[in-house]
N, C-alpha and C positions, 0 to 999 in steps of 0.2 A: 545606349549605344548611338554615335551619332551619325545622322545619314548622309549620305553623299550623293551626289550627282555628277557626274563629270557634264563639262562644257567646256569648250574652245573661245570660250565670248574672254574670260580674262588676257588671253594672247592678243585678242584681236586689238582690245581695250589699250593694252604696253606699245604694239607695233604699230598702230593704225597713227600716233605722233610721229614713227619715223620719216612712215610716207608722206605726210603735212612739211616735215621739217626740210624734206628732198623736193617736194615740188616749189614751196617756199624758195630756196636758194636757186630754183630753173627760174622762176618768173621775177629774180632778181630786176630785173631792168623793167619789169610794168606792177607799179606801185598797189594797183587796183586788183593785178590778178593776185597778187601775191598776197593782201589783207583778207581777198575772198579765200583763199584756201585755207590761213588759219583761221576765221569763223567755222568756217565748213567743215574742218579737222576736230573743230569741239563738238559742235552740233554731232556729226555721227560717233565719236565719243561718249557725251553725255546718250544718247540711243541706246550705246551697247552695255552702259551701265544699266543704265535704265530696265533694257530687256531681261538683267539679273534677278531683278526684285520680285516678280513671282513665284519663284523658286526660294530664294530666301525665305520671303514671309510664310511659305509652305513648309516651313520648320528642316528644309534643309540645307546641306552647307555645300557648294561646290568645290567641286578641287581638279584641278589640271593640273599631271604629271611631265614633265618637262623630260629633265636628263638629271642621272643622279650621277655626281660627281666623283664621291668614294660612299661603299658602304655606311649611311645613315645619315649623307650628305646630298641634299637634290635641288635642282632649282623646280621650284613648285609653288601653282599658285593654288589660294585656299582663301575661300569667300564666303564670311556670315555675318552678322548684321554690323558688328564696328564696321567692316570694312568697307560695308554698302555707306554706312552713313559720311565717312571720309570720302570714297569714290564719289558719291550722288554731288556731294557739295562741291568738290573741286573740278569734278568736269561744268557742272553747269555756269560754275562761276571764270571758269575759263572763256565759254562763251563772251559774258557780260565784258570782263577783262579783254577780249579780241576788240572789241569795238569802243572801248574806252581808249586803247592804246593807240587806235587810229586816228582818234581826237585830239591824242595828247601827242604821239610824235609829229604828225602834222602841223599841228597846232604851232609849238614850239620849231620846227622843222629841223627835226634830231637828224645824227649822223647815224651811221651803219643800220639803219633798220631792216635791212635783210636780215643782218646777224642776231637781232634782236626779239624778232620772229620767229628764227630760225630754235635760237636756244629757248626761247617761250615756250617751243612746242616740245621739243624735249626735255624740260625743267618737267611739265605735268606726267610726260610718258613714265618717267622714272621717279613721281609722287605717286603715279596709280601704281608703279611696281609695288611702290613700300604698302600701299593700302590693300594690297590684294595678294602678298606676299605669304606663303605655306610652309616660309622657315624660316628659321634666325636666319641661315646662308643667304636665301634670296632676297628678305629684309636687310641686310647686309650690304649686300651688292649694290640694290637702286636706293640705299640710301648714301654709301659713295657718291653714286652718277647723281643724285639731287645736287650735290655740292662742285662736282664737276662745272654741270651744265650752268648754274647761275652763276657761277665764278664770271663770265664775261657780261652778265646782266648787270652786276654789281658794281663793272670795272669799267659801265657802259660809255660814262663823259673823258674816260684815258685823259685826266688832269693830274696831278698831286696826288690830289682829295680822293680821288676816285680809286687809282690804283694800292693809295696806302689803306683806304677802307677794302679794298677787297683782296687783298694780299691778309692784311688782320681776319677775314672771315674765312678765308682757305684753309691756312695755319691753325686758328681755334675749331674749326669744322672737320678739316681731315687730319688733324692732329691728333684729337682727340677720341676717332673715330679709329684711328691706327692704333694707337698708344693702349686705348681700354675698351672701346666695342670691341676690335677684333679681340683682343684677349679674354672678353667675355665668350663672343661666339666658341672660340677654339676651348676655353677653360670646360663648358658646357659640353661641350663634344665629348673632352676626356672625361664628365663624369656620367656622360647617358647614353655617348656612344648614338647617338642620333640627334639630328636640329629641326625636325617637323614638327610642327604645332599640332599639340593635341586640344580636344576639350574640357581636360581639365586639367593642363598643366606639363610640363615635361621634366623637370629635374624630379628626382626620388625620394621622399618623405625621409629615407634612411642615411641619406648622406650627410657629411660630415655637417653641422650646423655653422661651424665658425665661415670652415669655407665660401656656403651658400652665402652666409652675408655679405662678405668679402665679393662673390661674384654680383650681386647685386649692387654692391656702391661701383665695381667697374662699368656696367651695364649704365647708373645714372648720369657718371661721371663723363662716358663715352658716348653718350647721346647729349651732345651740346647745342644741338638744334631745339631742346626744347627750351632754350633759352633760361633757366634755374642760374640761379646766382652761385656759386662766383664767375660760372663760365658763361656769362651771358653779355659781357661787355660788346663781344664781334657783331651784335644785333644793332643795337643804334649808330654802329659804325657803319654797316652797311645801306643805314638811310643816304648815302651818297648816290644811290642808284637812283634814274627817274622814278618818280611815284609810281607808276603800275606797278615798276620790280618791286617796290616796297610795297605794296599791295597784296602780292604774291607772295614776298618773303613774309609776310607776316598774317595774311588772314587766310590763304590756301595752303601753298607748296611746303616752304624749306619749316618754318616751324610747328606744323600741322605734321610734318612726317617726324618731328620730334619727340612732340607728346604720343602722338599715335604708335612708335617704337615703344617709349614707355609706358605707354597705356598694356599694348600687348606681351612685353615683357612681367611685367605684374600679373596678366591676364593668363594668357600663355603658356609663359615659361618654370612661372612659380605657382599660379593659381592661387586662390583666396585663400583657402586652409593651410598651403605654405606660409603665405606671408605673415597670418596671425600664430604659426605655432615657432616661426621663428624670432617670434617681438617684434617685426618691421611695420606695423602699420604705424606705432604713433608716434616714432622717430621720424618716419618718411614724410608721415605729415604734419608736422612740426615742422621740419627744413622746408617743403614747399608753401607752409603759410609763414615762412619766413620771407623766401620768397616776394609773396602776395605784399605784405606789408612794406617792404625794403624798396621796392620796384614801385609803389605808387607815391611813396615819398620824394623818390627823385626824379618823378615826372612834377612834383607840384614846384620842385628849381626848376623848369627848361620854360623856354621864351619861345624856341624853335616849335613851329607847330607837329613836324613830321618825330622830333625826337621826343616830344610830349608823347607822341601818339606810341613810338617805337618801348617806350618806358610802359606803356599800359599794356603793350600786349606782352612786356617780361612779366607784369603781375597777373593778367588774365591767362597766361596760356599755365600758369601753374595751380587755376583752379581745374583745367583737366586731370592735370597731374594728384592732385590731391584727391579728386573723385574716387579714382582708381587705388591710389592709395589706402582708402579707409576699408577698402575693398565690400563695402554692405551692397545692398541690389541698390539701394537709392541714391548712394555716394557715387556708384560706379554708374547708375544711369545720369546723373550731373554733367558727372566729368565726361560720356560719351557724348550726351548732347548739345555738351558746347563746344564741341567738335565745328560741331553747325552753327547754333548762335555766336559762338566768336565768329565767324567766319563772314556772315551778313553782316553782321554789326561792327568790324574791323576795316572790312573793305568798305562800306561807304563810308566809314571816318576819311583813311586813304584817297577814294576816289574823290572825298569832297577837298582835302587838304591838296589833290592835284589839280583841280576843277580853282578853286582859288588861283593856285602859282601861276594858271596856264591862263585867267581872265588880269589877273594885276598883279602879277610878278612877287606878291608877298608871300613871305615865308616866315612872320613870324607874328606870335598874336599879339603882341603889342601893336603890331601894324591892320587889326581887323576892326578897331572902331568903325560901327555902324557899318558893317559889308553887309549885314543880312537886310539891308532896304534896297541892297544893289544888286543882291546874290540871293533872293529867298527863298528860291529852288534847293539851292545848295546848301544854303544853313537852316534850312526844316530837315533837310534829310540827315545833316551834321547832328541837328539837336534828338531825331531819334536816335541814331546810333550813340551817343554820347548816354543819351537814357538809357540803351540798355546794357552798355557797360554798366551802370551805375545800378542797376537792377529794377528798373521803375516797372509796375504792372502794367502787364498791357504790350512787353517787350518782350523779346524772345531771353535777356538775360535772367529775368526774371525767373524763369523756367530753371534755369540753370541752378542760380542760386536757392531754389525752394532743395531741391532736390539734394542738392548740399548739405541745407540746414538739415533736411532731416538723414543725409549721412550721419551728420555728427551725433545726432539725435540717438542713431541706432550705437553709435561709438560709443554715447557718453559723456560723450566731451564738451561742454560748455564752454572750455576754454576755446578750441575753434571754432564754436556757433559763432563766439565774440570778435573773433578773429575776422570771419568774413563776414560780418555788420561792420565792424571798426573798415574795413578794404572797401567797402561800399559809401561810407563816408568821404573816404580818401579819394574816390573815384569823381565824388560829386565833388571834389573840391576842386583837380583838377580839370575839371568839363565844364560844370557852370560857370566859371569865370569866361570864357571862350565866347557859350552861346549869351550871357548878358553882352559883355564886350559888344557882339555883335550887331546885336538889334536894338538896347539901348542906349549905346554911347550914340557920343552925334557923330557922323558921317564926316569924314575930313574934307574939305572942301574941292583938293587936287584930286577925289576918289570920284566926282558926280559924274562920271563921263562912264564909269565901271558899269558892266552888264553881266550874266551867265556867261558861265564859258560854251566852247562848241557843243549842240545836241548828244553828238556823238561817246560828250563825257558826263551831260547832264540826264540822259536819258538812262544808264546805265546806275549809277547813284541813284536816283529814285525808284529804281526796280527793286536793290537790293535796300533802300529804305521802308519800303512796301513788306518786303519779305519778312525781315526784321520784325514787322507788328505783324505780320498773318501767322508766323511760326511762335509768337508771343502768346499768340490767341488759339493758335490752332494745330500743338506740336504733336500730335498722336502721329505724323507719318512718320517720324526719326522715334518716336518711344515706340512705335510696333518694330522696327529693324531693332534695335536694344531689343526689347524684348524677346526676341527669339534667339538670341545670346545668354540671358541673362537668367531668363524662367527655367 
């Protein structure tokens, strides 16, 4: 039987960005007051997640009941250790992201940066809804408003480029969210007559089996934020965004609320013993180390440093997907904790790939002969996170992928163990070439004048290149939140 606790901390957690995002647009005309508030907005943010975690790790699950809609339909939040492990990462890393942003739009001397602030703070209010979310319906809801709110982060430089990238991410985001999420949430309704997450599942062992499958390829199909191929083109379209938004679309907010939808829908909705009595495990993981493989091949074409990067994180985020998929305790502790390792080890890819643009104007690695004698700050922190994509010990990817192999291990399947050896090859195929480029090639002679970019973007890259090796070395805080899900 599982226990509960009620707490008012997940309301406080969704609304506490509204009031950041309202003072933000008062202190529009003073630059200063207005960066101070969103720090400050994360900072007590990250607190009130924070205050969460001894109650979790105390083997219970909170839940705050909201308003219920119609009979077996409520907005309600419900909090155990996935949730904590997506919440912890993305508020703290909001912090870091506050003060990168201010380096880089300064930097640069961007327009609208009220509005950019403004939608920063509510893109995470409405990631913590999805992360702290107590049903399909309210999962549902703030995974809309994710796509709402970053539609104008996206559409940030109003160019061409800009507006046709983020018109492409609208349309594949809430298209697909209309078309088959919602038809999942409502199909699910008719067959259980309620959308609360339980602990071990919500659809009925005795329903029709064709149909259950049927609603699960809706449910994959209509979460296109978790970037899976074929729906995953709107993702490197939308690297038209400054780097932070691509930071956030890729290693916190919009594709973290992807996998983490289908983490919890597999979790949740269907529970383990469904997935394996309906055949779905090693189709599902099949298609996601499809995936894996497809997506790291066509980052090893791209020149573009940001769309190299955007291609890593279509085959990285479908190692969570896969975790969850095999559904064993090891496959599914994988894929939950690299919730977190993607997440260190993506954002300082990102912040180093902004920290470049915003010291020499280059955007593409053919133009990074010898940066790292200019930039060493920046491409040591490039070269760990590039290691632990690539799985090297000593990295928090590494964590990741053990716990994979011994998914597959418990599966059976050799054919996947191979799969994700063969994705780690590919990984270092496209990364090493980047960090030798860097620090071996000779320096181009027009580059000697190049330095680090502003503190404000280097100091945050080395936090989370830090982090990167300490969660490498030292992941039991995210495998005790898993574990009290999972045991």
């Amino acid at each position: 039987m599982e226990q509960t606790a009620f707490s008012i901390l997940p309301v406080l957690i969704v609304t506490i960005s509204l009031l950041g995002a309202g003072l933000i647009m008062i202190f529009r005309d003073n630059p200063n007051r207005r960066e101070t508030v969103s720090v400050l907005t994360g900072v007590v943010k990250f607190l009130l997640v924070l205050a969460m975690v001894p109650t979790i790790l105390s083997g219970q699950v909170i839940r705050c009941h909201i308003v219920e809609i119609i009979p077996g339909c409520s907005l309600v939040f419900r909090v155990d250790g996935f949730s904590m492990v997506f919440a912890l990462i993305s508020s703290f890393l909001w912090i870091l992201t506050s003060f990168y942003s201010i380096g880089y739009m300064r930097g640069l001397k961007e327009h609208a940066q009220t509005r950019y602030y403004t939608c920063f703070a509510l893109t995470l209010s409405a990631a913590l809804g999805v992360a702290l979310s107590g049903s399909l319906f309210t999962m549902y809801l703030f995974y809309e408003l994710v796509s709402i709110f970053t539609y104008p982060l996206v559409m940030h430089h109003e160019d061409g480029e800009a507006k046709w990238g983020a018109n492409k991410y609208l349309v594949y985001l809430m298209g697909t969210g209309k078309l088959f999420f919602l038809s999942a949430v409502v199909l699910t309704y008719v067959i259980t007559g309620n959308l609360d997450f339980g602990p071990h599942g919500l659809l009925p062992a005795d329903a029709d089996p064709t149909l259950l499958v049927i609603l699960f390829i809706l449910f994959v199909a209509g979460i296109a934020k978790s970037g899976l191929i074929p729906l995953h083109s709107w993702l490197p379209s939308a690297m038209v965004a400054p780097t932070p938004v691509s930071a956030l679309l890729h290693a916190v907010a919009v594709v973290k609320v992807g996998v983490f939808c289908i983490a919890r829908v597999i979790y949740s909705v269907y529970g383990p013993e469904l997935m394996q009595s309906l055949g779905l495990v090693m189709p599902s993981a099949l298609f996601m180390s499809a995936t894996i493989l497809l997506a790291s091949m066509i980052a090893l074409t791209h020149d573009n440093l940001k769309a190299r990067l955007a291609y890593s994180t279509v085959s990285q985020l479908a190692y969570i997907t896969l975790g969850f998929a095999l559904v064993s305790v090891s496959s599914m502790t994988g894929g939950a904790i690299h919730i977190a390792n993607h997440a260190f080890s993506k954002i300082t890819l990102f912040y180093c790939a902004g920290a470049i643009f915003v010291a020499t104007g280059k955007k593409y690695i053919s133009e990074l002969s010898g940066i790292g004698r200019r930039m060493p700050v920046t491409m040591v922190a490039f070269t760990i996170g590039a290691f632990s994509m690539i799985g090297v010990p000593g990295t928090a990817g590494f964590i990741t992928k053990w716990f994979l192999g011994l998914g597959c291990l418990d599966n059976h399947s050799i054919l996947l163990l191979v799969i994700i050896l063969t994705s780690s090859l590919l990984n270092a195929g496209y990364f090493l070439p980047i960090i030798y480029r860097a620090f071996f090639y000779q320096l181009r002679p027009e580059d000697q004048h190049l330095g680090e970019a502003p503190s404000f973007m280097v100091i945050p890259l080395s936090i989370t290149a830090a982090l990167t090796v300490i969660f490498g070395l030292f992941p039991q805080p995210f495998l005790w939140l898993i574990g009290e899900v999972l045991s």
